[in-house]
MDAnalysis code that builds the backbone (N, CA, C; Angstrom):
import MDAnalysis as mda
import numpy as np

u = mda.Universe.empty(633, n_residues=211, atom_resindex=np.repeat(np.arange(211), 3), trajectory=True)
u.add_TopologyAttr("name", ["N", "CA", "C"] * 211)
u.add_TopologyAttr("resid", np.arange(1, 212))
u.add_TopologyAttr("resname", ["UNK", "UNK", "UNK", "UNK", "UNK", "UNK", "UNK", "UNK", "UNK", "UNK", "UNK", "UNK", "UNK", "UNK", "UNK", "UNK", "UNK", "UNK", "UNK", "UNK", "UNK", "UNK", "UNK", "UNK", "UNK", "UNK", "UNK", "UNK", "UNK", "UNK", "UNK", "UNK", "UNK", "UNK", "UNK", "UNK", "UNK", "UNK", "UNK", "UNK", "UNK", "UNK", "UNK", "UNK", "UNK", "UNK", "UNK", "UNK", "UNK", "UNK", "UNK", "UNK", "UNK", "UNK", "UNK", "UNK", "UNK", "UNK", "UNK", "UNK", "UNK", "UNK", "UNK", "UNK", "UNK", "UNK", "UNK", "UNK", "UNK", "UNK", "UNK", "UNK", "UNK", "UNK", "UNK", "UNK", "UNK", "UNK", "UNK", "UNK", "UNK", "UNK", "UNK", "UNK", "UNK", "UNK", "UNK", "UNK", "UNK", "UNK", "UNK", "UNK", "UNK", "UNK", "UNK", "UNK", "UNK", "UNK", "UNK", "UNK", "UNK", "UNK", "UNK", "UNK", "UNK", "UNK", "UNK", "UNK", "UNK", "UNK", "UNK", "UNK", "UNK", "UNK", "UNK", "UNK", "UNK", "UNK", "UNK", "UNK", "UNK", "UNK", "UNK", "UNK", "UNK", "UNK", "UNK", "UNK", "UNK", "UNK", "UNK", "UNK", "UNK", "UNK", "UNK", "UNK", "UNK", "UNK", "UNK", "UNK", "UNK", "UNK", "UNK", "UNK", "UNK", "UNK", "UNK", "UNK", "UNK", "UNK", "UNK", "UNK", "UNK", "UNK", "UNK", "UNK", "UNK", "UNK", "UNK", "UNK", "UNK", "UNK", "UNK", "UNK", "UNK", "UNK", "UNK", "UNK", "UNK", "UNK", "UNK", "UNK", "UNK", "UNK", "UNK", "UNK", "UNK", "UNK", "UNK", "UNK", "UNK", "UNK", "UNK", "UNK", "UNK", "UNK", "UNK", "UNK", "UNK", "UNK", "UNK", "UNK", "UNK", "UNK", "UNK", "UNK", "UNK", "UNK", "UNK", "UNK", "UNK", "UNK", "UNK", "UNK", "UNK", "UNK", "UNK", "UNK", "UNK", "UNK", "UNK"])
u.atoms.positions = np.array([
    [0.815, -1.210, 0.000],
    [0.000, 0.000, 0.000],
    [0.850, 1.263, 0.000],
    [2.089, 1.126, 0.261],
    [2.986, 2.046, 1.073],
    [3.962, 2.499, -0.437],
    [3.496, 1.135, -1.589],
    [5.232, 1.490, -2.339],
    [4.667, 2.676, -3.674],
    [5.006, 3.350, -3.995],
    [4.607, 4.471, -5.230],
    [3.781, 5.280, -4.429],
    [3.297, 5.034, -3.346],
    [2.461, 6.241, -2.884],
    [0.420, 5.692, -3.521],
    [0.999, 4.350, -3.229],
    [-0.066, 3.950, -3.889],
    [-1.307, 4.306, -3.176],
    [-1.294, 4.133, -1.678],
    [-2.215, 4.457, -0.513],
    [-2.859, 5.810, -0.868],
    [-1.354, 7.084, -0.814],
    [-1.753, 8.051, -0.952],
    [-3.161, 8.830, -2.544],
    [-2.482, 7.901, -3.385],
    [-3.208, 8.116, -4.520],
    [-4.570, 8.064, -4.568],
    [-4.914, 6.857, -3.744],
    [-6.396, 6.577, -4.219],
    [-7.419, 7.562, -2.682],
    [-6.366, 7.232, -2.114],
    [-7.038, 8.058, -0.410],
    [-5.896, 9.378, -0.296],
    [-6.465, 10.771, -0.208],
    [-5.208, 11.927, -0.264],
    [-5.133, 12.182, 0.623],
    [-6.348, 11.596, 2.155],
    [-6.359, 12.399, 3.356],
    [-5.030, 11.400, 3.669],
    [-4.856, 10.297, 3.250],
    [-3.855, 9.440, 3.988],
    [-2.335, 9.992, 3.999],
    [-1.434, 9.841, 5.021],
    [0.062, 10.653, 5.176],
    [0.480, 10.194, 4.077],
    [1.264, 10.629, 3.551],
    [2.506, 10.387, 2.328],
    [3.625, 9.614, 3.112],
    [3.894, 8.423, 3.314],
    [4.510, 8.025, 4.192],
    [5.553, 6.589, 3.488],
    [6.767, 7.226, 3.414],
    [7.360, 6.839, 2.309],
    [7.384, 5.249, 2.479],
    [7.696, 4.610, 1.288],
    [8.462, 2.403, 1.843],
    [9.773, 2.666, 2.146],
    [10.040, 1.874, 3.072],
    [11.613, 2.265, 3.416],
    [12.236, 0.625, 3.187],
    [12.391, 0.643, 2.235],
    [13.231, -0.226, 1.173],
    [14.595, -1.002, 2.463],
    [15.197, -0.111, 3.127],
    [16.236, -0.645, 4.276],
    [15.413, -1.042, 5.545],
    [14.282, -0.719, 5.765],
    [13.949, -1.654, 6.618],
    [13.190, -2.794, 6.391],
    [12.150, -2.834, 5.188],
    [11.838, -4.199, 4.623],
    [13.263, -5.083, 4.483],
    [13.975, -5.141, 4.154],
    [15.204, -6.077, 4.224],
    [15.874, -5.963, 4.795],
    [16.173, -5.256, 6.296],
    [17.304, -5.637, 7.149],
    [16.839, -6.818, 7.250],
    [18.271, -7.193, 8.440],
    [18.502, -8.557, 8.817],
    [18.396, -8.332, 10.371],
    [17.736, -7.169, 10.825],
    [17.877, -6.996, 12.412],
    [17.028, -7.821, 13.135],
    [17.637, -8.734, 13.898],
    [16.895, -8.855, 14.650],
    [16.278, -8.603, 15.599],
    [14.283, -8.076, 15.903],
    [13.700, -8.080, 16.479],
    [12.854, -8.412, 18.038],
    [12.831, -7.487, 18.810],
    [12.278, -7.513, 20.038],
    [10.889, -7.141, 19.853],
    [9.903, -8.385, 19.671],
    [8.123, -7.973, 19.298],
    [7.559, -8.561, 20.404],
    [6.722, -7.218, 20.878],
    [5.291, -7.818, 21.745],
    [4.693, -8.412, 21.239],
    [3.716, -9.475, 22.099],
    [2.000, -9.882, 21.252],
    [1.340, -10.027, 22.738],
    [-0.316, -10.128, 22.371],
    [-1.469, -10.683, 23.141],
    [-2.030, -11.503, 22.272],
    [-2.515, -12.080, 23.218],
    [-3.476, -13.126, 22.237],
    [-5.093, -12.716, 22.194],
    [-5.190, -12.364, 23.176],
    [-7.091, -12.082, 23.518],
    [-6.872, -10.776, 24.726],
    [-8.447, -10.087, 24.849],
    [-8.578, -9.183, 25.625],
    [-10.004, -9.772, 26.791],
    [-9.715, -10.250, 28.009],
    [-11.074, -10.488, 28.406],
    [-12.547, -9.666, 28.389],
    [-12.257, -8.645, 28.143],
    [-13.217, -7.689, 27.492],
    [-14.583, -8.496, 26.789],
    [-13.559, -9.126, 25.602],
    [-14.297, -9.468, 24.291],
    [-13.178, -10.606, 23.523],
    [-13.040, -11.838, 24.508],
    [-12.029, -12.655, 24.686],
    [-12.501, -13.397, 22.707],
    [-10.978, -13.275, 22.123],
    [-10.716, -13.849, 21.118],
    [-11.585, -15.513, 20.882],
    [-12.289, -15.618, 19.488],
    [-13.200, -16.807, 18.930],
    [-12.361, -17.055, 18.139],
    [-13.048, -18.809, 17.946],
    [-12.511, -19.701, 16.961],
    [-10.623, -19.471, 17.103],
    [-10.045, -19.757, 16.073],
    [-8.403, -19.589, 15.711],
    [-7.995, -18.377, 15.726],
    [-8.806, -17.492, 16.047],
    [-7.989, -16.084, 16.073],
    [-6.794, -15.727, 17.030],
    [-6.997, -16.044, 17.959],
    [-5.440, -16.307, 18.833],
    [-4.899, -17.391, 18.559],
    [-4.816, -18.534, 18.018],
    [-4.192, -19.721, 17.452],
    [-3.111, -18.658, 16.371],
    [-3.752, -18.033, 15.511],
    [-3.271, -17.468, 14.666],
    [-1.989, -16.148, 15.375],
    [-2.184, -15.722, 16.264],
    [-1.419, -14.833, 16.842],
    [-0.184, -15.740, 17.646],
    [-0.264, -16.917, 17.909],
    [0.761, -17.671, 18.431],
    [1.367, -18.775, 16.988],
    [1.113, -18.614, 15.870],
    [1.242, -19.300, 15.323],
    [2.419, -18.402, 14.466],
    [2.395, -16.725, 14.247],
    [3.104, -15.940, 14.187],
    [4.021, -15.865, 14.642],
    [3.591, -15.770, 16.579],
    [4.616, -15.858, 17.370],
    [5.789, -16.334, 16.983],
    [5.613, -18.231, 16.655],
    [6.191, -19.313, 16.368],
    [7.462, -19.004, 14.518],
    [6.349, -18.431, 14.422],
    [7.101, -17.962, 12.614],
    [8.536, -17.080, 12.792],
    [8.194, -16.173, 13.692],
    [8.907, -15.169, 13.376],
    [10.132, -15.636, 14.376],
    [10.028, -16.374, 15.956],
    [10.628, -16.849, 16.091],
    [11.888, -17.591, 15.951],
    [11.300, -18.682, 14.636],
    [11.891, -19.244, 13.734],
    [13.355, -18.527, 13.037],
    [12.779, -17.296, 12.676],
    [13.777, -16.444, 12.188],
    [14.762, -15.394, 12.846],
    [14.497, -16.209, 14.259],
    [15.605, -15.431, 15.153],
    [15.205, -14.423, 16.042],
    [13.974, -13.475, 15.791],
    [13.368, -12.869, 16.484],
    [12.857, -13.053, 17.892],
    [12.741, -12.531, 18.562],
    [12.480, -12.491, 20.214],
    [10.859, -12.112, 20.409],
    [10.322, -13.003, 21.117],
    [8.932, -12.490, 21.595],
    [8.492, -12.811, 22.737],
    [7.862, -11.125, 22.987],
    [7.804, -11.526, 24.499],
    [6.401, -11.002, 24.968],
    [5.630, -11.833, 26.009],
    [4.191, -10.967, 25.998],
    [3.961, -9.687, 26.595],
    [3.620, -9.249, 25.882],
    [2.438, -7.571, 26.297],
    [1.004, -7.605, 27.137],
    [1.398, -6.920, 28.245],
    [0.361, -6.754, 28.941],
    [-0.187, -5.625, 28.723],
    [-1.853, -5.709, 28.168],
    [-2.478, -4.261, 27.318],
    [-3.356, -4.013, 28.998],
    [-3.530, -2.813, 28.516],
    [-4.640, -2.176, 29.502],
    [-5.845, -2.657, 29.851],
    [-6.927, -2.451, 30.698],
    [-7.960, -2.919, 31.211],
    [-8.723, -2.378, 29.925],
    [-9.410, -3.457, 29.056],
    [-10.322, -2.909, 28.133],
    [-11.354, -2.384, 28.288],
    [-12.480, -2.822, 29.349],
    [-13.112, -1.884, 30.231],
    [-13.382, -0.576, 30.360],
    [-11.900, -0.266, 30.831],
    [-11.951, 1.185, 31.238],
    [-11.402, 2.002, 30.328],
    [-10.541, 1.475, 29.111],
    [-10.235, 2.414, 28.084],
    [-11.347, 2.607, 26.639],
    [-12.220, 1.337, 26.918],
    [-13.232, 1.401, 25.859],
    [-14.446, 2.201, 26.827],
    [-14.453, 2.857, 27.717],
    [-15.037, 3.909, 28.597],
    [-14.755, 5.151, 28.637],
    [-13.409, 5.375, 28.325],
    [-13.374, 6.485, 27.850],
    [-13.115, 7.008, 26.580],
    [-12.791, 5.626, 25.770],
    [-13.061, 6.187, 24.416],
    [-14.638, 6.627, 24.126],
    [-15.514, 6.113, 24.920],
    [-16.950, 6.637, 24.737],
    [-17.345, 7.736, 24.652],
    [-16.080, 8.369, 25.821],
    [-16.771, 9.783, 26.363],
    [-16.157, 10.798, 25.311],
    [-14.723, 10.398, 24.476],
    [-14.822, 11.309, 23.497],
    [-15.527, 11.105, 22.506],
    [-16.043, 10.247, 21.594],
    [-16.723, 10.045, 20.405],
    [-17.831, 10.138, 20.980],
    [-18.958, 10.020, 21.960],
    [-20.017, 10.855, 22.210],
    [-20.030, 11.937, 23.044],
    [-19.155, 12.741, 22.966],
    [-19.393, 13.955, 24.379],
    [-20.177, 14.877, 23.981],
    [-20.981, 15.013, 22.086],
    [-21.691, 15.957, 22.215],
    [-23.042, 15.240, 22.192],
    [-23.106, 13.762, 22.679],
    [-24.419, 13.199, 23.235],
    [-24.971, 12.680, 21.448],
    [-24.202, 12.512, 20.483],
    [-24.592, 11.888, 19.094],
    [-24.818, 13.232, 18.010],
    [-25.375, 14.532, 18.842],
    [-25.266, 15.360, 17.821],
    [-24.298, 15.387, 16.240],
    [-23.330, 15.228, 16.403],
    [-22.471, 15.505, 15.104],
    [-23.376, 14.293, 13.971],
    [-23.499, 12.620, 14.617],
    [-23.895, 11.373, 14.542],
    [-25.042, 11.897, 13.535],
    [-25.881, 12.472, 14.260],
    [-27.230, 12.311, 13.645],
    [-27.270, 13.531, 12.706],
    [-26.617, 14.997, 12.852],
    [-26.560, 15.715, 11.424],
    [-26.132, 14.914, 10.520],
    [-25.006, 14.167, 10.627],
    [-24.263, 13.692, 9.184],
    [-25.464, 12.882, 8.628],
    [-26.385, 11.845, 9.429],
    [-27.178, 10.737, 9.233],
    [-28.811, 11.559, 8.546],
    [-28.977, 12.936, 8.937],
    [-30.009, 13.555, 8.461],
    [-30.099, 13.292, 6.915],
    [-31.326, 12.749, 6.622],
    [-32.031, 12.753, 4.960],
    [-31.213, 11.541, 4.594],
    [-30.188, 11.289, 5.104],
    [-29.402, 9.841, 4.586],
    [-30.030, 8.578, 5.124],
    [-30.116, 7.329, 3.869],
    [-30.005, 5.491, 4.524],
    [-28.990, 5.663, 5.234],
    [-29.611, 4.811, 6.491],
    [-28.474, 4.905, 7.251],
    [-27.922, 3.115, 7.585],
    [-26.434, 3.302, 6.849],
    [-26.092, 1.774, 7.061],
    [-26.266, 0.930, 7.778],
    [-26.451, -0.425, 7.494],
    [-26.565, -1.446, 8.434],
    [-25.436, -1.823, 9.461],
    [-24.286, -1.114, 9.073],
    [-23.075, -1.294, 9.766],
    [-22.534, -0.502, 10.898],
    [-23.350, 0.565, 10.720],
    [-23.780, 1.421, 12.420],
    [-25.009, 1.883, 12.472],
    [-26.309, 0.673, 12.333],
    [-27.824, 0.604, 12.859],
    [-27.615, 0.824, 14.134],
    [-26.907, -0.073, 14.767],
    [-27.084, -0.155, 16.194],
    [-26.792, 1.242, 16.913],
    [-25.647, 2.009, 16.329],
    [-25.226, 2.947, 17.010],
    [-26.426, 4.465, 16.560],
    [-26.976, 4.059, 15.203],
    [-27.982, 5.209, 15.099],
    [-28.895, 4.697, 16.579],
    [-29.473, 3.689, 16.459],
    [-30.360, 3.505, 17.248],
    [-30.261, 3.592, 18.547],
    [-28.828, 3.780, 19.039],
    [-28.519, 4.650, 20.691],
    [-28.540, 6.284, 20.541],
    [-28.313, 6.635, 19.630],
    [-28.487, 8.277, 19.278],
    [-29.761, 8.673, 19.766],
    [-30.583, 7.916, 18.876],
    [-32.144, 8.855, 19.289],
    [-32.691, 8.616, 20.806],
    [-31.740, 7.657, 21.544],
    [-32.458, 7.553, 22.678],
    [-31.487, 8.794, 23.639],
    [-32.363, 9.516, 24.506],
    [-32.016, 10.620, 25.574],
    [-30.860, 10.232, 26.026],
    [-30.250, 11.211, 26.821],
    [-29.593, 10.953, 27.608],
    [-29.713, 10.159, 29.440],
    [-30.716, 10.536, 29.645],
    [-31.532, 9.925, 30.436],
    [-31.997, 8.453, 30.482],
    [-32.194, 8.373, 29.481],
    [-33.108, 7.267, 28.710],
    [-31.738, 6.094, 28.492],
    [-30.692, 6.626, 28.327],
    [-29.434, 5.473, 28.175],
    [-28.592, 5.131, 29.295],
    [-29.124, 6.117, 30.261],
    [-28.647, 5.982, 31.933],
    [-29.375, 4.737, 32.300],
    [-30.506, 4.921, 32.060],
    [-31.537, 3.774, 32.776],
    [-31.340, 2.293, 31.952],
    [-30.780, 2.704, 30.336],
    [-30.620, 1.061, 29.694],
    [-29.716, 0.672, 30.184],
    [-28.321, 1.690, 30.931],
    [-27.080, 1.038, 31.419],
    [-26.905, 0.181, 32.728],
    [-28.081, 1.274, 33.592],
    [-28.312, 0.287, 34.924],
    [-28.799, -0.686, 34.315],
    [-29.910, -0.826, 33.742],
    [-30.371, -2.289, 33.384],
    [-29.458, -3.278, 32.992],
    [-28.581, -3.157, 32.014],
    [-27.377, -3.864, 31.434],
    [-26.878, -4.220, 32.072],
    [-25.947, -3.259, 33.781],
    [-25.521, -4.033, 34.658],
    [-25.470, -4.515, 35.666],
    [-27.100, -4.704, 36.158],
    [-27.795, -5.266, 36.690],
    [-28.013, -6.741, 36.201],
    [-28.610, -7.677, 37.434],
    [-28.799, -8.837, 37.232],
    [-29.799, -9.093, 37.517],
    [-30.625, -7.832, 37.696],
    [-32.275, -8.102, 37.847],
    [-32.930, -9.319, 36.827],
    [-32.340, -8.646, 35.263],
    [-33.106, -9.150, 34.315],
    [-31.408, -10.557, 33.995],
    [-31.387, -11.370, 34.525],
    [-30.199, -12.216, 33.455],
    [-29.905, -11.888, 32.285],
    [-31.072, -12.322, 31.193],
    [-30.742, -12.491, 29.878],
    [-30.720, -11.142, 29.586],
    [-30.415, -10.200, 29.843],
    [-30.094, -8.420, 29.376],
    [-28.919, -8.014, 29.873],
    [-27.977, -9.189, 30.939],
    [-26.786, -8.321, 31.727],
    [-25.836, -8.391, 30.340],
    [-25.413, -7.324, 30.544],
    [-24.481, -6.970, 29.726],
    [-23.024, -6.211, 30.174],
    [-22.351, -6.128, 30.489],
    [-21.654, -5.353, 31.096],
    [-20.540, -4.650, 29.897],
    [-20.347, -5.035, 29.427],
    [-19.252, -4.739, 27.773],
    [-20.701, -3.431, 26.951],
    [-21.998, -4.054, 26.797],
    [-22.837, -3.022, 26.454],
    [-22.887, -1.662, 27.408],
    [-23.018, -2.336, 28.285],
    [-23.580, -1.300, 29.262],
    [-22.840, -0.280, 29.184],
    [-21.230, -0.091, 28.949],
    [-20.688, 0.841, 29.006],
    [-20.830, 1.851, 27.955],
    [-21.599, 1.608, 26.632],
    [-21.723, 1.804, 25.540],
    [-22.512, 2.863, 25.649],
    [-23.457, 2.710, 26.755],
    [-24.679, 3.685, 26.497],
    [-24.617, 4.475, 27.768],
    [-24.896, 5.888, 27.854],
    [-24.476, 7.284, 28.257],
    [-22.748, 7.015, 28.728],
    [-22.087, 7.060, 27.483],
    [-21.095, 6.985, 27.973],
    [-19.947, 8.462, 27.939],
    [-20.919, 9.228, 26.838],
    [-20.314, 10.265, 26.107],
    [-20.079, 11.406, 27.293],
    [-19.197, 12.222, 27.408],
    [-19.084, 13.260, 28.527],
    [-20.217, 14.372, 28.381],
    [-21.005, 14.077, 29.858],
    [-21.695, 15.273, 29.610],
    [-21.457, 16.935, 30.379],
    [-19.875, 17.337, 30.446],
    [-19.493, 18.123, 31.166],
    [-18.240, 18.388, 30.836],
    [-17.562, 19.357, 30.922],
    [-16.652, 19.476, 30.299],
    [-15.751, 19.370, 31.392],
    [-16.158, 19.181, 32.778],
    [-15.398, 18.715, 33.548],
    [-15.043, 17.258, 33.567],
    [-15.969, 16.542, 32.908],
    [-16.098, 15.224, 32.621],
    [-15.012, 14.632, 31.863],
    [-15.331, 15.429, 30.670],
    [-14.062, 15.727, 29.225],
    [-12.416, 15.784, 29.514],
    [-12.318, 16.774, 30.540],
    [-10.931, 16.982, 30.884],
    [-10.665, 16.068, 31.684],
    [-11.663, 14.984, 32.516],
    [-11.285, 13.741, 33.231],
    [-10.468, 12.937, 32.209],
    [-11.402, 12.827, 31.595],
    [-11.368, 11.468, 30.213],
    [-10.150, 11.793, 29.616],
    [-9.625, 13.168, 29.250],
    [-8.522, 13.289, 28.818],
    [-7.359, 13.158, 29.745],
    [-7.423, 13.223, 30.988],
    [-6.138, 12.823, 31.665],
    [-6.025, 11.211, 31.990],
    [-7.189, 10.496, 32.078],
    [-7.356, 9.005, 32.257],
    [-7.027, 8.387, 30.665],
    [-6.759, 9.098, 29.577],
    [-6.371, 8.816, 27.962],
    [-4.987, 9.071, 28.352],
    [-4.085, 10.134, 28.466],
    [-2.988, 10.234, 29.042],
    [-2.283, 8.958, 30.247],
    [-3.258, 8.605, 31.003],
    [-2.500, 7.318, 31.989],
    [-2.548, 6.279, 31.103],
    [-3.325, 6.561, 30.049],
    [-3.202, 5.095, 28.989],
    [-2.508, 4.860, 28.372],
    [-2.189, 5.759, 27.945],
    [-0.784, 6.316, 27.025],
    [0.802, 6.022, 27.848],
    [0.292, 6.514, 28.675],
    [1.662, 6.667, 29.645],
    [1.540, 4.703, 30.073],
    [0.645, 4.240, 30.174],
    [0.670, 2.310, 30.857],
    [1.369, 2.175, 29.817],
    [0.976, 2.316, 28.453],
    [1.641, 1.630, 27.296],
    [3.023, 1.622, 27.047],
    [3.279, 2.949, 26.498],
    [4.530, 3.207, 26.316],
    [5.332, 2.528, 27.401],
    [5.313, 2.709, 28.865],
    [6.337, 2.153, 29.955],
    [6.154, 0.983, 29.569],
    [4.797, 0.193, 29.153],
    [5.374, -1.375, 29.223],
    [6.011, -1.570, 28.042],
    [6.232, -0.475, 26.936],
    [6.925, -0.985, 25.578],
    [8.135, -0.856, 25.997],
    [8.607, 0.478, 26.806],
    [9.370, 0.848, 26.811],
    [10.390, -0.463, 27.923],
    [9.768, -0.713, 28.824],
    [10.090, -1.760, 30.115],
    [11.026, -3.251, 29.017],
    [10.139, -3.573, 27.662],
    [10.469, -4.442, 27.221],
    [11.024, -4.321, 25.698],
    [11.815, -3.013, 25.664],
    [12.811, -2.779, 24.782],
    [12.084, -3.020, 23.723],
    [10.743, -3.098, 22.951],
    [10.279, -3.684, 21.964],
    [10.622, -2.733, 20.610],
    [10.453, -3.243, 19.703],
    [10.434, -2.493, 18.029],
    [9.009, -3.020, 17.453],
    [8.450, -4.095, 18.023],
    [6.632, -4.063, 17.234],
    [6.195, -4.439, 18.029],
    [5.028, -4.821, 17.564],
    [3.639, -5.478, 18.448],
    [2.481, -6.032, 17.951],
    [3.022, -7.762, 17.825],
    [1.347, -8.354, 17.007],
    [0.226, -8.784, 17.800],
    [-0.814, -8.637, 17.243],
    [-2.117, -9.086, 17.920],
    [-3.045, -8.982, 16.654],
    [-4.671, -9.230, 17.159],
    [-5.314, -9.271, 16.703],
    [-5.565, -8.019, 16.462],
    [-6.888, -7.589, 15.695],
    [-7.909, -6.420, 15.342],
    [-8.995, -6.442, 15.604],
    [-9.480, -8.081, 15.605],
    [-10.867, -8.319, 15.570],
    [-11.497, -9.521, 16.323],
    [-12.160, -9.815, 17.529],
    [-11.716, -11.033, 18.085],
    [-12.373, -12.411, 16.978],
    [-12.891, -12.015, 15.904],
    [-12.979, -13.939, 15.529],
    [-12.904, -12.939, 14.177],
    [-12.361, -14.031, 13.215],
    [-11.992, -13.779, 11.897],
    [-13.315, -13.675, 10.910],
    [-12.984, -12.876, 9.392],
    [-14.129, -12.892, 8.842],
    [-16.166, -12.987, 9.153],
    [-16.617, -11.817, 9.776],
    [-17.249, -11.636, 10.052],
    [-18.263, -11.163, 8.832],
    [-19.827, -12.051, 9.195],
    [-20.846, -11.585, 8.247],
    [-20.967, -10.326, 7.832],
    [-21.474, -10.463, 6.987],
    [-21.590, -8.242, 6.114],
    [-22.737, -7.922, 7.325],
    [-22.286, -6.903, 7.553],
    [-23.140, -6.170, 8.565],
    [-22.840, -6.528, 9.804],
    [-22.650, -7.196, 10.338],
    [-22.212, -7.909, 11.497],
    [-21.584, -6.924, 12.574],
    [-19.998, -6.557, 12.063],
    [-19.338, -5.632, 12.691],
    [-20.245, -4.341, 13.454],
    [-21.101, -4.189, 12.612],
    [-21.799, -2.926, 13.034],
    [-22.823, -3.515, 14.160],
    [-22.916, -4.345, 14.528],
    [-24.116, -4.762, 15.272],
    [-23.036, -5.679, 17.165],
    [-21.946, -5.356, 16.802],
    [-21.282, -5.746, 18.037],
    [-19.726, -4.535, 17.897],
    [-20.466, -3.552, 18.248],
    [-19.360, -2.197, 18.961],
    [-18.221, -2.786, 20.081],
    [-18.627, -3.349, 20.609],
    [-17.933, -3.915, 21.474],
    [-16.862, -4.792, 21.169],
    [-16.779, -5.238, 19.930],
    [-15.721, -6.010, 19.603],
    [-14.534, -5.280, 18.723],
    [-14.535, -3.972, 18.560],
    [-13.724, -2.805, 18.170],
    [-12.592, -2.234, 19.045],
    [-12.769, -3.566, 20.543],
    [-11.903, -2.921, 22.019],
    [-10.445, -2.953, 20.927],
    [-10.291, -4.224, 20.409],
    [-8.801, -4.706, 19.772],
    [-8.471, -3.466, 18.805],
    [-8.939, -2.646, 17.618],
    [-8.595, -1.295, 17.150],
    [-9.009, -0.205, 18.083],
    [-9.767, -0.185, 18.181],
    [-10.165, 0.965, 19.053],
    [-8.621, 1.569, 19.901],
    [-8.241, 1.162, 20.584],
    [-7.170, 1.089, 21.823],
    [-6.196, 2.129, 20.622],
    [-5.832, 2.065, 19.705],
    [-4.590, 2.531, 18.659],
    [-5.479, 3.728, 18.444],
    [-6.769, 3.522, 18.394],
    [-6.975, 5.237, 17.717],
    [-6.998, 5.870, 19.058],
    [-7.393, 5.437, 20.321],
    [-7.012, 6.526, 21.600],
    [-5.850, 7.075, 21.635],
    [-5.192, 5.853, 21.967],
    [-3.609, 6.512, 21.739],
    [-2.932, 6.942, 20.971],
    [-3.616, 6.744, 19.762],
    [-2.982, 7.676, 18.851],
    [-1.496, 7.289, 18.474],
])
């Protein structure tokens, strides 16, 4: 994607971000993190088979691997909430005005139109065990999660900062140069699908907080 600027061509918002020809073919050998699963939204079928099976590959070729301990998914897919809803879906639902709105974020239109109020009370419900078959606790965080205060906001941004700061020290703790894992906890997912389990976005999600 990277060689002629091919990325850049077809997508212009994307960086111009050159192939570096000397690092596709060194011969250095490598210090790489991995995880296999997040209990969050613990890895299906071979999808961590596949992340130790890497492990094993690269191994092979002399490389060093050693495990990465990621953050509480929980609490960082909690405050990624509070920035992508802190204006409560507003931005969400202008863009979605007069438009079909995809099957691949139905679910998330369909938390928009509900209040703010109104997603307080689906969250107690969620993590509650009043009702069994409704506990949810991975949902629950989903709904009023967005900051409604700007004192709230500047929380979320210093608890994004301790996230930042867990990471880096444990990269930094273990001398690393990469880091494999998953993206998605079970492979090849039905069309539409993705959009109907938010919750399984903990595995990307985490890279766009931190940035």
């Amino acid at each position: 994607m990277l060689e002629n600027q091919r990325q850049t061509v077809h997508d212009p918002l994307a960086l111009p971000i050159q192939w570096s020809t000397d690092a596709f073919e060194s011969k250095k050998k490598l210090r790489i993190g991995y995880f296999t699963s997040l209990p969050y939204f613990p890895t299906m079928g071979d999808s961590g088979d596949m992340v130790i099976k890497a492990k094993e590959a690269l191994e092979s070729l002399g490389h060093t691997l050693v495990p990465f301990q990621m953050p509480d998914a929980y609490n960082y897919m909690k405050i990624f909430g509070k920035f992508v809803l802190a204006d409560q879906a507003r931005h969400f639902k202008e863009c979605w005005k007069g438009e079909e709105v995809a099957n691949g974020v139905k679910l998330v239109w369909i938390g928009s139109k509900i209040p703010l109020w109104g997603q307080k009370i689906v969250s107690r419900i969620l993590m509650s065990r009043i009702f069994p078959f409704l506990h949810s606790s991975r949902t629950a965080i989903m709904f009023g999660a967005g900051a409604a205060t700007s004192t709230e906001l500047m929380d979320a941004m210093g608890q994004k900062d301790e996230i930042i700061d867990q990471i880096t020290t444990e990269w930094e703790n273990l001398k690393l140069d990469s880091l494999i894992c998953n993206v998605f906890p079970f492979p090849a997912p039905i069309l539409d699908a993705p959009g109907m389990l938010p919750t399984a976005t903990a595995y990307a999600l985490i890279w766009n907080l931190v940035n």
